[in-house]
C-alpha positions as CSV (number, residue, x, y, z in Angstrom):
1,X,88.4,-27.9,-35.1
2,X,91.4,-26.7,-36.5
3,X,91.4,-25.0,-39.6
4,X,92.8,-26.7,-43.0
5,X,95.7,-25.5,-45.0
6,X,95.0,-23.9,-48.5
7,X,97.0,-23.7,-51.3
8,X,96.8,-21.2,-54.4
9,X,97.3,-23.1,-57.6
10,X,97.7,-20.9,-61.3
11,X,98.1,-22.2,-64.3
12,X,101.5,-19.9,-65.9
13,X,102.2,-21.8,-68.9
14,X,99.3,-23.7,-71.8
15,X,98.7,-26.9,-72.2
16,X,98.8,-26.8,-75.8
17,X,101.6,-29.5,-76.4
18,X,101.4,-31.0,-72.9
19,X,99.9,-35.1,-73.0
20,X,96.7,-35.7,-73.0
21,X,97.1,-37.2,-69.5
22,X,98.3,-33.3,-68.1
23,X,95.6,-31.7,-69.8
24,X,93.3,-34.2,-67.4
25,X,94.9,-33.6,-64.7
26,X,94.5,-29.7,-65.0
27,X,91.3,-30.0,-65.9
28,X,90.9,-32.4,-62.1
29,X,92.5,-29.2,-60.6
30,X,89.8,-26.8,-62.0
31,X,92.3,-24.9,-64.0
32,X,90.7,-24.3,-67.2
33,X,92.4,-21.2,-68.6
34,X,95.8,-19.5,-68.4
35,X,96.2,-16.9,-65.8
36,X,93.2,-18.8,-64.0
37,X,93.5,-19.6,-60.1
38,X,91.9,-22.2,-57.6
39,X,92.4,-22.9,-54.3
40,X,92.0,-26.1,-53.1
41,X,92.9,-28.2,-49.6
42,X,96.8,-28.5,-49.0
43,X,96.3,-32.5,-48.9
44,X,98.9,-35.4,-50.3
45,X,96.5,-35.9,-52.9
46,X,96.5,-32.3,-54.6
47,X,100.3,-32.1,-54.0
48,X,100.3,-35.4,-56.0
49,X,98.3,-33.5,-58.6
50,X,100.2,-29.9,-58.5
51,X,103.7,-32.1,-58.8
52,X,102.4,-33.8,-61.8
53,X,101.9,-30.4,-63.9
54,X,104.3,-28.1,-61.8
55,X,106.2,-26.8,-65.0
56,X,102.8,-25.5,-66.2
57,X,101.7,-23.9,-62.7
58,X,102.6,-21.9,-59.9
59,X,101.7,-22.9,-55.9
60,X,101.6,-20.4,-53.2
61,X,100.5,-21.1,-49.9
């Protein structure tokens, strides 16, 4: 079975300010803090996600 991308996501910038509907969606992502990183599946879905709140994050691969 071959083996699934990753992606790193952290959160660079606060949510303080941001809508209500970005603070949810970084709260999906698991990002609960600043400096904090997850790492979740590379799928269409998360990208959907990351794209969504990409001035408050950082993605490496």
């Amino acid at each position: 079975m071959a083996k699934k991308k990753k992606i790193r996501i952290t959160q660079t910038k606060s949510k303080i300010g941001a809508p209500e509907r970005q603070k949810r969606t970084l709260a999906a992502l698991g990002l609960k803090k600043m400096h904090q990183t997850v790492e979740h599946d590379d799928t269409p879905v998360i990208r959907g996600m990351v794209d969504k709140v990409k001035h408050l994050v950082t993605v490496e691969k």
